[in-house]
TIRO-2110 file (N, C-alpha, C; in Angstrom, 1 decimal):
// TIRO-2110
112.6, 98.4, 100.8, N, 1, A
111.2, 98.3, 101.1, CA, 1, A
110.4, 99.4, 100.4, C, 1, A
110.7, 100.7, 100.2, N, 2, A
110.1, 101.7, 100.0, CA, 2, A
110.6, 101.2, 98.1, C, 2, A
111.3, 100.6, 97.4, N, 3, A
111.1, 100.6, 96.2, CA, 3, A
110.1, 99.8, 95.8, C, 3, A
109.8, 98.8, 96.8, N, 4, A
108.8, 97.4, 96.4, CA, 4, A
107.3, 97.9, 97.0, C, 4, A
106.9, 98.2, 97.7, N, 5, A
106.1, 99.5, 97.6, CA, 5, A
106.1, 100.6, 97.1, C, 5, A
106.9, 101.2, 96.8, N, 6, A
106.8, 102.5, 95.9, CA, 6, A
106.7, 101.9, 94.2, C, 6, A
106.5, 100.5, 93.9, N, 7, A
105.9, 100.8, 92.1, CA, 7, A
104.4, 100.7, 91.9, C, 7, A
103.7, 100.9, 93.5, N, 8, A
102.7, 101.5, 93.1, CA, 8, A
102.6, 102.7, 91.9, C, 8, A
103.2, 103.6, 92.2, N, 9, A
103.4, 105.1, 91.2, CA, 9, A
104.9, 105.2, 91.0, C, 9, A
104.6, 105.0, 89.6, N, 10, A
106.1, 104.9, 88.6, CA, 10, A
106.8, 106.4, 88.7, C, 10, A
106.3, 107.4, 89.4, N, 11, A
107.1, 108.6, 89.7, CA, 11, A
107.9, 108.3, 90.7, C, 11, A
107.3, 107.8, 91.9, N, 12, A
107.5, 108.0, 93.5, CA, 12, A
109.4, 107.0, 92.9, C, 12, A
109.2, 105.7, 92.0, N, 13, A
110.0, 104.9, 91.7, CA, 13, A
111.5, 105.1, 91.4, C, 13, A
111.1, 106.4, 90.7, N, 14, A
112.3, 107.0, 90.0, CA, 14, A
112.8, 108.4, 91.2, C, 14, A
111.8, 108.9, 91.6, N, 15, A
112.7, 109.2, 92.6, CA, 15, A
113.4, 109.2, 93.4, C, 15, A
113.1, 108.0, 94.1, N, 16, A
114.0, 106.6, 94.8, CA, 16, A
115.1, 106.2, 94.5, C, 16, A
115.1, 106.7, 92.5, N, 17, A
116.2, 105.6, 92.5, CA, 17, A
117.7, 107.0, 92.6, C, 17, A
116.6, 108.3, 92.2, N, 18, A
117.4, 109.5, 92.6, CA, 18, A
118.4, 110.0, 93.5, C, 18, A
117.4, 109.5, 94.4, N, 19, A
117.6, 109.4, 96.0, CA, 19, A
118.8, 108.7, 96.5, C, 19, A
118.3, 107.2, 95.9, N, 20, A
119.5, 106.4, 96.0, CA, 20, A
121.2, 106.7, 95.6, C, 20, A
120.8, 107.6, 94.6, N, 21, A
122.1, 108.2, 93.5, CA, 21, A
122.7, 108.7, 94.4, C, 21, A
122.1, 109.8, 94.7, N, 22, A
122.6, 111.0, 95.6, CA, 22, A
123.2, 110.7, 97.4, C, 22, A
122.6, 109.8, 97.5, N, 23, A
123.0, 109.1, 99.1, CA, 23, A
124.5, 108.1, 98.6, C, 23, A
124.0, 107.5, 97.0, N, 24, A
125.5, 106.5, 97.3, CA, 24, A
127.1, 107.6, 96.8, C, 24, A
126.8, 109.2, 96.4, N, 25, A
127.6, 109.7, 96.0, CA, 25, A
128.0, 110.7, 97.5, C, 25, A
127.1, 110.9, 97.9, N, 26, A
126.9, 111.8, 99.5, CA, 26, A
128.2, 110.8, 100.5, C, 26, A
128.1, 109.4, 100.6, N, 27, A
128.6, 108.7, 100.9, CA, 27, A
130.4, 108.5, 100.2, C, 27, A
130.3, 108.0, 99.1, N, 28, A
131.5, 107.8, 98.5, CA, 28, A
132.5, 109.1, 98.8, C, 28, A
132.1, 110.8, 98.5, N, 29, A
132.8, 111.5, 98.5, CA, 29, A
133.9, 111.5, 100.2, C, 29, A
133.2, 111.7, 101.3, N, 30, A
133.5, 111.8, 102.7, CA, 30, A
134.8, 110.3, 102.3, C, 30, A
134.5, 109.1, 101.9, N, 31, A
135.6, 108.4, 101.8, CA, 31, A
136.4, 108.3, 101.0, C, 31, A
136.8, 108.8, 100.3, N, 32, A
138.2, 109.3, 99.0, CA, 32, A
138.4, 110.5, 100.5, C, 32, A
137.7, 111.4, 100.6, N, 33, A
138.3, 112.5, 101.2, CA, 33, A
139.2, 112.2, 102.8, C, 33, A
138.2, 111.0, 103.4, N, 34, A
139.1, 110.3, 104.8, CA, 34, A
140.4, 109.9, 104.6, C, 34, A
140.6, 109.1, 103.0, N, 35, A
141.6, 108.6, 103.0, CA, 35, A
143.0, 109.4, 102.8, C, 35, A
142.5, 110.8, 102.6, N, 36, A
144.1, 111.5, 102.7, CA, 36, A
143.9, 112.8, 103.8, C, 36, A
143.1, 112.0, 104.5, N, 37, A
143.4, 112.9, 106.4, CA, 37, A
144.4, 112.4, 106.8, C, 37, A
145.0, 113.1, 107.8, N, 38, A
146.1, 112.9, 108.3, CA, 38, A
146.4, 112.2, 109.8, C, 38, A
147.2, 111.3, 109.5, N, 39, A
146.5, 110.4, 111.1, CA, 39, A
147.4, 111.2, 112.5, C, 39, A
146.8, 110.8, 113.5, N, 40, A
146.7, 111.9, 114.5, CA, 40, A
147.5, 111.5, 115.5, C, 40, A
148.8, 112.0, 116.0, N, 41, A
149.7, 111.8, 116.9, CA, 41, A
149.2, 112.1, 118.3, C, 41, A
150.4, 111.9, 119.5, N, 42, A
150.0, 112.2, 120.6, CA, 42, A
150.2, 113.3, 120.9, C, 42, A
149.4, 114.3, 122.0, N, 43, A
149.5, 115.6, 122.2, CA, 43, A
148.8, 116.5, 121.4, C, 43, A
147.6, 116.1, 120.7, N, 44, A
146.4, 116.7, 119.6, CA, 44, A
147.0, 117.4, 118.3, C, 44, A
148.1, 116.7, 118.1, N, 45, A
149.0, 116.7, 116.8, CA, 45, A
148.7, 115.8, 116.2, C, 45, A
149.0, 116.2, 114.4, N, 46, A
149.0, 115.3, 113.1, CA, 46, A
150.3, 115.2, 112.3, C, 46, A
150.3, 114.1, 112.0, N, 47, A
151.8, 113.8, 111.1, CA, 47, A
151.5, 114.4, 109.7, C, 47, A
152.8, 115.0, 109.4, N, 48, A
152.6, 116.3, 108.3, CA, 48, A
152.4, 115.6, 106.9, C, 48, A
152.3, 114.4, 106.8, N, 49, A
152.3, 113.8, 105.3, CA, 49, A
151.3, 112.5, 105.7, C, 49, A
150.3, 111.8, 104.8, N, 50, A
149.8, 110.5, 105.1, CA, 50, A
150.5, 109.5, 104.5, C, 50, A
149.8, 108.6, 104.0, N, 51, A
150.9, 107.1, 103.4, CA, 51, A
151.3, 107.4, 102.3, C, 51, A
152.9, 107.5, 102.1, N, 52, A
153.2, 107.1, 100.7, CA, 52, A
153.7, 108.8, 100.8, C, 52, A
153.7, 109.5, 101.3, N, 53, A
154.4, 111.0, 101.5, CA, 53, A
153.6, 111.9, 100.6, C, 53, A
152.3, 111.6, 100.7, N, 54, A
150.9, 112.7, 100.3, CA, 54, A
150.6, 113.5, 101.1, C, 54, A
150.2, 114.8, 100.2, N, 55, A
150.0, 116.0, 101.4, CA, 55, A
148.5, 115.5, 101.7, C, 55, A
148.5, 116.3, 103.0, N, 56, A
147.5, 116.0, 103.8, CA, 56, A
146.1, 117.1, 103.6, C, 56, A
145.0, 116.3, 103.6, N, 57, A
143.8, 117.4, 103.0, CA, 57, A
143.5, 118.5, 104.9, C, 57, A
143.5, 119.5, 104.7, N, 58, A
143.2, 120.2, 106.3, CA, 58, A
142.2, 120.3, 107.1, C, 58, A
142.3, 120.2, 108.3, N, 59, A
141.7, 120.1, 109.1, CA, 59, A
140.2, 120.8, 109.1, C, 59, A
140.2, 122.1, 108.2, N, 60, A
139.0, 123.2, 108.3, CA, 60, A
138.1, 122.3, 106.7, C, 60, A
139.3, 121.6, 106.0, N, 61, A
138.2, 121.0, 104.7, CA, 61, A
137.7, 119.6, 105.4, C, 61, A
138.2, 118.9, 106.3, N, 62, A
137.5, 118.0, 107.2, CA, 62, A
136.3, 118.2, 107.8, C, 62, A
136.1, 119.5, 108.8, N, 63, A
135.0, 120.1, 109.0, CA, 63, A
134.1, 119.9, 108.3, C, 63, A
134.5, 121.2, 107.3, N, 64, A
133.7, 120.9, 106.4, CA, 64, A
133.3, 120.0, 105.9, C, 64, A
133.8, 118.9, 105.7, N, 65, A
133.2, 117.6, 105.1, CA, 65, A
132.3, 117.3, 106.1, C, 65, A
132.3, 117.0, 107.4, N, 66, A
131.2, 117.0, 108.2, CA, 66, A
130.2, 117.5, 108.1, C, 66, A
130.0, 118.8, 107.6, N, 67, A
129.1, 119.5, 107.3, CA, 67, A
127.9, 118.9, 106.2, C, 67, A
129.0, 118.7, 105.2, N, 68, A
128.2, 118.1, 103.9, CA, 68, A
127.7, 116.9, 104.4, C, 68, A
128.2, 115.7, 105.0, N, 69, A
127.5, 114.8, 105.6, CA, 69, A
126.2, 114.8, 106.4, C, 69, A
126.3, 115.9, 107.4, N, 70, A
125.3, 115.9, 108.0, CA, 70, A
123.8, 116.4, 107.1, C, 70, A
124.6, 117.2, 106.3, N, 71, A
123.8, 118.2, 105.1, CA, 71, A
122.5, 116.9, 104.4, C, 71, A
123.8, 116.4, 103.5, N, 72, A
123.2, 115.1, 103.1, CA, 72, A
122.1, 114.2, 103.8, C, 72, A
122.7, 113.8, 105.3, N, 73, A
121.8, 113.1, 105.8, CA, 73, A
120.0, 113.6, 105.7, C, 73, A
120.0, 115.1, 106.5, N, 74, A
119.0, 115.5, 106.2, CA, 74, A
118.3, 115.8, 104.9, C, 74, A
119.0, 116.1, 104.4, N, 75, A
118.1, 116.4, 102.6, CA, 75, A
117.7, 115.0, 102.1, C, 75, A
118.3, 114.2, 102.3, N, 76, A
117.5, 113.0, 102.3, CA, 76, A
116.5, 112.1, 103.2, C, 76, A
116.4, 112.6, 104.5, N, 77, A
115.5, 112.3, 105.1, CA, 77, A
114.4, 113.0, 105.0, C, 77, A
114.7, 114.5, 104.3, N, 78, A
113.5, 115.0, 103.9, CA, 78, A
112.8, 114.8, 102.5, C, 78, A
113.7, 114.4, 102.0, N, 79, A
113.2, 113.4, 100.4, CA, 79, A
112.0, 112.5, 100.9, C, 79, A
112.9, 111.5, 102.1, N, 80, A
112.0, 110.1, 102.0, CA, 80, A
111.0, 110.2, 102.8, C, 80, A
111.0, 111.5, 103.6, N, 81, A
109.6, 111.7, 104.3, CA, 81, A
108.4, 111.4, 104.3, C, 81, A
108.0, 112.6, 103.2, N, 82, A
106.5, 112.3, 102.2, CA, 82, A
106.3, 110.9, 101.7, C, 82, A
107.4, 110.6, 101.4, N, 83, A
106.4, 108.9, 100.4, CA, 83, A
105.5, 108.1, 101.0, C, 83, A
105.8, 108.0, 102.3, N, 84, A
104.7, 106.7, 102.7, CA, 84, A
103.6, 107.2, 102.4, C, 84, A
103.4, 109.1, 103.2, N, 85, A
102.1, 109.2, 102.9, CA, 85, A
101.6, 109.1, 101.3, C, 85, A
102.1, 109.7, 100.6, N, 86, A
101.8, 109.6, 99.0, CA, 86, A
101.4, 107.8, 99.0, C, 86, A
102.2, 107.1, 99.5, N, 87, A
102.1, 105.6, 98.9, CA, 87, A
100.7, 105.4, 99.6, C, 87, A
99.8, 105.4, 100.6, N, 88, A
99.2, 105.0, 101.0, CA, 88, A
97.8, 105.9, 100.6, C, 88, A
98.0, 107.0, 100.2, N, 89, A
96.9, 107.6, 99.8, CA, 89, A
97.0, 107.1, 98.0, C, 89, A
97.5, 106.5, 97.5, N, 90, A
97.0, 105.9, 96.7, CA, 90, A
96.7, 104.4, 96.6, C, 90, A
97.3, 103.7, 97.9, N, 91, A
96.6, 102.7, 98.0, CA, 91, A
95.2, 102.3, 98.6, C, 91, A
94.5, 102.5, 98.0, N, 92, A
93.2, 102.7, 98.6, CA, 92, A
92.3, 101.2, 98.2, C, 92, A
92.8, 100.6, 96.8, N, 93, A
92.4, 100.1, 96.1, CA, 93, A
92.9, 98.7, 97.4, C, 93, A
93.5, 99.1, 98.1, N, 94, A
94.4, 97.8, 99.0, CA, 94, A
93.3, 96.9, 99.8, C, 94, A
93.1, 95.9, 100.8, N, 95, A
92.1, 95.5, 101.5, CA, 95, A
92.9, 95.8, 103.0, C, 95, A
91.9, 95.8, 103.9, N, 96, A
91.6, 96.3, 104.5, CA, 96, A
93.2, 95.9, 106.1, C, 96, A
93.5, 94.8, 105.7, N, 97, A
94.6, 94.1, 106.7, CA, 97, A
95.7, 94.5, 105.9, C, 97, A
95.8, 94.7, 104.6, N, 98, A
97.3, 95.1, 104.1, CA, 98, A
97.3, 96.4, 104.0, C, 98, A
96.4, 97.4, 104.1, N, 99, A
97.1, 98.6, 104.7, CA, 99, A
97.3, 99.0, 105.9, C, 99, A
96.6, 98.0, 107.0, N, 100, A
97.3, 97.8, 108.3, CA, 100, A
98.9, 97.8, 107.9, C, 100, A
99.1, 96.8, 107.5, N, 101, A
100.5, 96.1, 107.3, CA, 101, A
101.3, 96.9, 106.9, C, 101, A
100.9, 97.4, 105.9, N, 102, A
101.9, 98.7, 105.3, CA, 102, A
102.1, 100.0, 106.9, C, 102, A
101.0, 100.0, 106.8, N, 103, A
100.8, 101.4, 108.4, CA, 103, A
102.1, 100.8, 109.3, C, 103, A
101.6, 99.7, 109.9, N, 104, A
102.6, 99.2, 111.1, CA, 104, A
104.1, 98.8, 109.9, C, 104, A
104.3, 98.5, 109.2, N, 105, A
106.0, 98.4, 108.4, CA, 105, A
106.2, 99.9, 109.0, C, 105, A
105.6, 101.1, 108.3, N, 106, A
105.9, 102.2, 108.1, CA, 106, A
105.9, 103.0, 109.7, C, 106, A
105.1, 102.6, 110.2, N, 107, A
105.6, 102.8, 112.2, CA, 107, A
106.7, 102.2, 112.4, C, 107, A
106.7, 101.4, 111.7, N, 108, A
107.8, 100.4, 113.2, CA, 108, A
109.0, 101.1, 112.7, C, 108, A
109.6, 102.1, 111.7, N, 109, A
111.1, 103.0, 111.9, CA, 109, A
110.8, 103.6, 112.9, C, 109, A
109.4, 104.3, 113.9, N, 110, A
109.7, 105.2, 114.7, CA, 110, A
110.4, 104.4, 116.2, C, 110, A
110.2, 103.5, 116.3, N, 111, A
110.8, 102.5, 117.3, CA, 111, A
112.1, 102.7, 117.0, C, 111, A
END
C-alpha cells in the first residue's frame, strides 16, 4: 500500500524499496541462523550436535539474535513512521474524499 501511494514522491519510493531490502535481509539472517540451533531435550537440555552431526550455533549467539530481531523490528518501524505524514502533505493537490480515504487507510493500522 505504502509503495502505491508513496509514487507520489519518487524519493519516499526508493526508500521503500530500501526498507524493503533491509526487512527481507533482517528476516533471512535469524533463519539460516535457526537452522543450526540445537533442538531441545527433556530437563532444559540440548542435544550436542543438530542434523547431519553439525555443531551447534550457542545459546548466548541465539540471544543475541533475538536482539537483532527485535532491533530490526523497530528501526524499521521507525523508517516507516514519517511517510504517511510526508505522503499527505504533499497530497494536497488530492480532492477532498480521497484524502479522507487515504487518512482512514492510514488509521485503520491503529486498530
Amino acid at each position: 500500500m505504502l509503495l502505491r501511494i508513496g509514487s507520489i514522491i519518487p524519493w519516499i519510493r526508493k526508500a521503500l524499496h530500501v526498507v524493503m531490502v533491509f526487512n527481507v535481509v533482517a528476516c533471512l539472517i535469524p533463519w539460516v541462523v535457526m537452522i543450526f540451533m540445537c533442538p531441545p531435550q527433556t530437563g532444559n537440555t540440548w542435544k550436542p550436535r543438530t542434523f547431519g552431526g553439525l555443531r551447534c550455533v550457542s545459546q548466548h549467539r541465539i540471544k543475541v539474535m533475538l536482539v537483532f530481531i527485535n532491533c530490526a523490528n523497530v528501526f524499521t518501524d521507525l523508517l516507516i513512521f514519517p511517510i504517511p505524514y510526508l505522503i499527505m502533505r504533499r497530497a494536497t493537490y488530492m480532492s477532498k474524499w480521497a484524502r479522507l480515504v487515504v487518512v482512514l487507510l492510514f488509521a485503520s493500522s491503529l486498530a
